[in-house]
C-alpha positions in Angstrom: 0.0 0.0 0.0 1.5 3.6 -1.0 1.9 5.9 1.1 0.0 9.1 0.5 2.0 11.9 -0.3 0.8 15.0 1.7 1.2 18.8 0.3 3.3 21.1 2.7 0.9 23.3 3.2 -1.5 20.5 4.2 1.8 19.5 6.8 1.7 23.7 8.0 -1.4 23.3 8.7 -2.3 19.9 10.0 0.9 19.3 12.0 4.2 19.5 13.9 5.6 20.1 17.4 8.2 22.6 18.0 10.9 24.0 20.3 9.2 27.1 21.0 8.8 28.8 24.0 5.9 27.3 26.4 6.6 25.1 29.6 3.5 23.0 29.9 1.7 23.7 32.7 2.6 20.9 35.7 -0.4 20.0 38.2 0.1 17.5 40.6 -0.6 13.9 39.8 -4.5 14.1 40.5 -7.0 12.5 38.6 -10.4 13.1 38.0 -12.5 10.0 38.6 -14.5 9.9 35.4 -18.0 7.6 35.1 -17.7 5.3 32.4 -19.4 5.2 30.4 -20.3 8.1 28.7 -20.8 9.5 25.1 -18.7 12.3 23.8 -18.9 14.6 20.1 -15.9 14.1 18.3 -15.3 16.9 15.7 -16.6 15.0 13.1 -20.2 15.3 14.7 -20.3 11.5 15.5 -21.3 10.5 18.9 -19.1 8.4 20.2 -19.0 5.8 23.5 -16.2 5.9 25.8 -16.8 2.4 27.5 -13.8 2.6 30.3 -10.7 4.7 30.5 -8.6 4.1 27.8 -5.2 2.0 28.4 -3.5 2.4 25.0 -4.0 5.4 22.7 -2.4 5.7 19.2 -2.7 9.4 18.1 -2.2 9.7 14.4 -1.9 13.8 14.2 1.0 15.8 16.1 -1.3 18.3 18.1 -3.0 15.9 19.4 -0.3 13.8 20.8 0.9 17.1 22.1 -2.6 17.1 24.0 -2.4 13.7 25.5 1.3 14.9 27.3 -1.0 18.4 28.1 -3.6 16.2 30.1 -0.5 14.4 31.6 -1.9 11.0 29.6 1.7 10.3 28.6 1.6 7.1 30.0 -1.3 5.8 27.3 0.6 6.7 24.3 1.7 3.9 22.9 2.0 4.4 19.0 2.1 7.7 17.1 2.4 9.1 13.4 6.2 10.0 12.0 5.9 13.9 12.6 4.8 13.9 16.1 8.3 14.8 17.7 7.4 17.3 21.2 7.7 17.2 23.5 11.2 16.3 23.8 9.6 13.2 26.2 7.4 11.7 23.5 10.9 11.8 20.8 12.7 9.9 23.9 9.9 7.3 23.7 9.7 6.5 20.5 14.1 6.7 20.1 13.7 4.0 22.9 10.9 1.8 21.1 8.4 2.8 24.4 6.4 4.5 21.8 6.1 2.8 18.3 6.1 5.1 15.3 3.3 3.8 13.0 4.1 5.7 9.7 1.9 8.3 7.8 -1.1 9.6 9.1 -2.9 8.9 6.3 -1.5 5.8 5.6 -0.6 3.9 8.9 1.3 0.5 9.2 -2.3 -1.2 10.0 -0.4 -4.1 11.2 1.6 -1.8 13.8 -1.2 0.0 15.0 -3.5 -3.2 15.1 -0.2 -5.1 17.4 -0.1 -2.2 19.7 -4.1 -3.0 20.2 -5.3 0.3 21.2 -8.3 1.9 23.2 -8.7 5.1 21.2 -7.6 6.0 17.8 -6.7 9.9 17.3 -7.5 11.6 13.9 -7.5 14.6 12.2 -10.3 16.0 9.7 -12.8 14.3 7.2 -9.8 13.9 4.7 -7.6 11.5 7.6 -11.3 10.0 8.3 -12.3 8.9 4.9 -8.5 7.3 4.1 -8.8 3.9 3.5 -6.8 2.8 6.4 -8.2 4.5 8.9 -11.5 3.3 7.4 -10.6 -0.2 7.7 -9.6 0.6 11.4 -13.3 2.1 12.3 -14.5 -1.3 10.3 -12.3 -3.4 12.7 -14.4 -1.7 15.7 -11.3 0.1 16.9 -12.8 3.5 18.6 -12.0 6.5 16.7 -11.9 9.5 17.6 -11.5 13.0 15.4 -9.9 16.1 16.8 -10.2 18.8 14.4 -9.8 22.0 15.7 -10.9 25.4 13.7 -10.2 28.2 16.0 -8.7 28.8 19.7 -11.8 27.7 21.5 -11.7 24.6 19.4 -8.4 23.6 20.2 -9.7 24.1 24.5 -12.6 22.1 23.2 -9.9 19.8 22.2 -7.7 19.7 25.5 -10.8 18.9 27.7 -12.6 15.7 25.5 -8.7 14.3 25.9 -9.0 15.1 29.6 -12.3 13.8 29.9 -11.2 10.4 27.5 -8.3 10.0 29.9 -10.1 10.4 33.2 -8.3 14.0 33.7 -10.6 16.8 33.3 -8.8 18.2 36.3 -5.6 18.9 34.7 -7.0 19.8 31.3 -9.5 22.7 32.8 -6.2 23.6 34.7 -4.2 24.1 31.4 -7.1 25.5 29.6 -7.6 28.5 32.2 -3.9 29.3 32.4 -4.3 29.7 28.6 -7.1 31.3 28.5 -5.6 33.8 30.5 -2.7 34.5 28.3 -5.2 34.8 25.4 -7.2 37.9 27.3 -4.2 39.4 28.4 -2.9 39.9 24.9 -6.2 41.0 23.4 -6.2 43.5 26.6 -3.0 44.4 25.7 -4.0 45.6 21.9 -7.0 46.7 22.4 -7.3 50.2 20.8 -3.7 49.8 18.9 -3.8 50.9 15.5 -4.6 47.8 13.5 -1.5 46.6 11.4 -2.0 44.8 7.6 -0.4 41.4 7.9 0.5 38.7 5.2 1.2 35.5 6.1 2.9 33.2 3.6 2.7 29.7 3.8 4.1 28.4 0.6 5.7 30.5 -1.8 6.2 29.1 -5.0 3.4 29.8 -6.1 2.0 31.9 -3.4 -0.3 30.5 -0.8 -1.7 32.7 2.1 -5.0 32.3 4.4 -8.4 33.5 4.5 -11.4 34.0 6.9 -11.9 30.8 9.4 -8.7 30.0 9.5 -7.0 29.9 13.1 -4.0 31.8 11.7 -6.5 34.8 10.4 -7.8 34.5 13.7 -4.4 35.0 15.2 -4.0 38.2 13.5 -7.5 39.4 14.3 -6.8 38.6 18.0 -3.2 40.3 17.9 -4.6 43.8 16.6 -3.3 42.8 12.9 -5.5 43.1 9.8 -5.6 39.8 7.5 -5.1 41.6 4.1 -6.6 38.1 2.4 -9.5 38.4 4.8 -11.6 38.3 1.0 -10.5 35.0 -0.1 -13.2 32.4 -0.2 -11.7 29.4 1.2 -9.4 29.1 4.8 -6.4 29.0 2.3 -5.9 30.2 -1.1 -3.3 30.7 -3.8 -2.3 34.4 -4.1 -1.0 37.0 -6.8 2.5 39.1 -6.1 0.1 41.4 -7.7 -2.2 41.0 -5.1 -0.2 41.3 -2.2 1.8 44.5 -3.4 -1.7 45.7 -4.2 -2.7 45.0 -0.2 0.7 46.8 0.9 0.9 44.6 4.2 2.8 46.1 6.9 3.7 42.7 8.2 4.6 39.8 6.3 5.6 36.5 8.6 6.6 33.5 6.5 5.4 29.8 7.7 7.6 27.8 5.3 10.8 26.4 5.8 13.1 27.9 2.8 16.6 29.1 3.7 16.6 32.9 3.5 13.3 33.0 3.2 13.2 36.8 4.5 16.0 38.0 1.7 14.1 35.9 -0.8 11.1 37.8 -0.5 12.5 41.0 -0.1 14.5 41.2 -3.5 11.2 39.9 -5.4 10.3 41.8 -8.6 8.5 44.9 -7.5 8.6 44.1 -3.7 10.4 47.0 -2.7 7.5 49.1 -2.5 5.7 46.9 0.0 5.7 49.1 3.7 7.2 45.7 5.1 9.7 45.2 3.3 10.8 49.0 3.4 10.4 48.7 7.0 12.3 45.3 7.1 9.2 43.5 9.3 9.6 40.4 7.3 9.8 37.3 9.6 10.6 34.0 9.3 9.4 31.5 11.4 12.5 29.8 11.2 12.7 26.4 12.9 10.2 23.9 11.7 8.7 22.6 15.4 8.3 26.5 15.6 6.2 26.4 12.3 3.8 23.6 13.6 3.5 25.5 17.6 2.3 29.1 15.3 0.1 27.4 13.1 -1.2 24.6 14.7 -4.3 23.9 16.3 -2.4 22.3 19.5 -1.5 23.3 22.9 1.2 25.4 22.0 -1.2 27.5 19.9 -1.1 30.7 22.5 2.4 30.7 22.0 1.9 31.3 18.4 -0.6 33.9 19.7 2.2 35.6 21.7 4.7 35.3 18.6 2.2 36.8 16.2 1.3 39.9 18.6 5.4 40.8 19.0 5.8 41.2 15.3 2.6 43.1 14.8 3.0 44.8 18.2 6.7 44.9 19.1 6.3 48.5 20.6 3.8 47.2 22.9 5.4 43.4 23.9 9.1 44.6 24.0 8.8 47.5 25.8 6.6 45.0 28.2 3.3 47.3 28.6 1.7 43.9 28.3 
C-alpha cells in the first residue's frame, strides 16, 4: 500500500511540534474520577461511547499527541504518526521503542497499529477520516476518535474531551484557564492599537496565504493585525504578487521552511514598495517545530498567539506594557 504523499501546506497546517517557548503547565498527579461510560462529540459530529478509561491510545496527528502529554496521559501513548516529535519526552519514547512510530497519518502501518491494540484511535479532519486505512480501522471496531480544531476555542474544546477520554478533566481545565488567561491578556494588551496589515505566507512558489476561518487569520484578528486576504473564499488560497503589493501589508511573517526565506522575499520583482519590506518587518518562522507550535491547532497554539502579537505589536510586547 502507498503511502499518500501530503502537500506542505496541508503538513503547515495539520501538524508538527516545536521548540518554541511554552513550559506545559505541571499540576500534581491528581485524577479526576470519570464515570464510564459516557458519550462524547468528536469533531466530526459522531457521537461516540467511551466504554472505560482508555489503556493504550495511538494518536495519528502531532497536536494531538501534544494534547495527550498536556492532560498528563503520557503514559497511554503507545503508538504515534512520523511527525509527532514534542515534547522532547514523546521523541525519547519513541528513540527507545516505548512508543512505536506507525508511519503516515494517512497511511498507517495497519499491522503496527493493530499489534499495539489500542483503546482510542486519534485523527484529524474528514480527509484523515475517509482514508482507506483509517476506514478499515473504524471497520475493525477500533474507537475513533476526530480532533479537528478550527479556532482557539476549538483547540480548549480539544484539550478537555482528551481530559475527559483519559479520566483527567482536572488537569486539562487547569491548562485550559492558564491559557485562556494568556489569550485575554494579549487581546487587553491591543485593544485600541492601531490595526497593522499582515500577510502570512505559507508556501511561496506559487503563493499561498490564508483567509477568513482559519485559526492563523484569527491569530492576527486577535493580535490587533489586519488579514489583508480576509476576502478570499476558502481558509487557504493561492495568491497573486500582484495582489499582495496591491494589499501593501505592513507585516509579512513566512510559515515555510526555505533558507533565507526573508531576503528571498525582499529582493522579489517589484517588492520593494511593500511598507514591510521597506520597514524590514519580514519574519521568518525559522525552525520547523516552531512552524507547527504558530500554526497549529495544538496546545502550543497561545504561543503562536504571543509570537504573532510581537511582530505586529513589538512597541507594545518589547517594551513589556503587556
Amino acid at each position: 500500500m502507498s503511502i499518500k504523499k501530503i502537500s506542505l501546506i496541508a503538513i503547515t497546517i495539520i501538524v508538527f511540534g516545536s521548540l518554541a517557548g511554552f513550559a506545559y503547565l505541571q499540576t500534581p498527579n491528581q485524577t479526576t474520577k470519570e464515570a464510564y461510560p459516557f458519550s462524547i462529540i468528536d469533531d466530526l459530529g459522531r457521537n461516540i461511547t467511551i466504554r472505560e478509561k482508555p489503556t493504550r491510545i495511538v494518536s495519528l496527528v502531532p497536536s494531538a499527541s501534544e494534547i495527550v502529554y498536556t492532560v498528563e496521559a503520557a503514559n497511554l501513548l503507545v503508538g504515534v504518526d512520523q511527525f509527532s516529535a514534542y515534547p522532547d519526552e514523546l521523541t525519547q519514547g519513541v528513540k527507545s521503542g516505548n512508543i512505536t512510530n506507525v508511519g503516515s497519518s494517512f497511511n498507517p502501518d495497519l499491522d503496527k497499529v493493530i499489534s499495539l491494540n489500542p483503546s482510542i484511535i486519534l485523527i484529524n479532519g474528514p480527509s484523515q477520516f475517509n482514508a482507506k486505512p483509517i476506514q478499515r480501522l473504524s471497520e475493525l471496531g477500533y474507537t475513533v476518535v476526530s480532533l479537528n480544531a478550527q479556532n482557539i476555542s476549538g483547540v480548549f474544546s480539544n484539550i478537555g474531551m482528551i481530559g475527559k477520554i483519559t479520566g483527567n478533566s482536572e488537569q486539562a481545565s487547569k491548562f485550559v484557564s492558564n491559557l485562556k488567561e494568556r489569550v485575554a491578556k494579549v487581546e487587553s494588551a491591543v485593544k485600541g492599537s492601531p490595526k497593522v496589515r499582515v500577510y502570512i505566507e505559507n508556501w511561496n512558489n506559487p503563493l499561498f496565504s490564508v483567509g477568513p476561518g482559519s485559526i492563523q487569520d484569527e491569530l492576527i484578528n486577535k493580535t490587533g493585525g489586519i488579514n489583508i486576504f480576509s476576502d478570499l473564499p476558502q481558509r487557504s488560497g493561492q495568491v497573486s504578487h500582484e495582489a499582495v503589493i496591491a494589499k501593501n501589508p505592513e507585516v509579512i511573517v513566512l510559515f515555510h521552511r526555505l533558507t533565507n526565506s526573508t531576503e528571498l522575499v525582499k529582493s522579489r520583482p517589484g517588492w520593494n514598495v511593500i511598507d514591510a519590506v521597506k520597514k524590514d518587518r519580514v519574519h521568518y518562522i525559522s525552525n520547523e517545530k516552531e512552524l507547527g507550535a504558530y500554526g497549529a491547532p495544538g496546545p502550543r497554539i497561545v504561543d503562536g498567539l504571543e509570537k504573532i502579537a510581537l511582530l505586529i505589536h513589538p512597541e507594545i510586547f518589547k517594551s513589556g506594557k503587556n
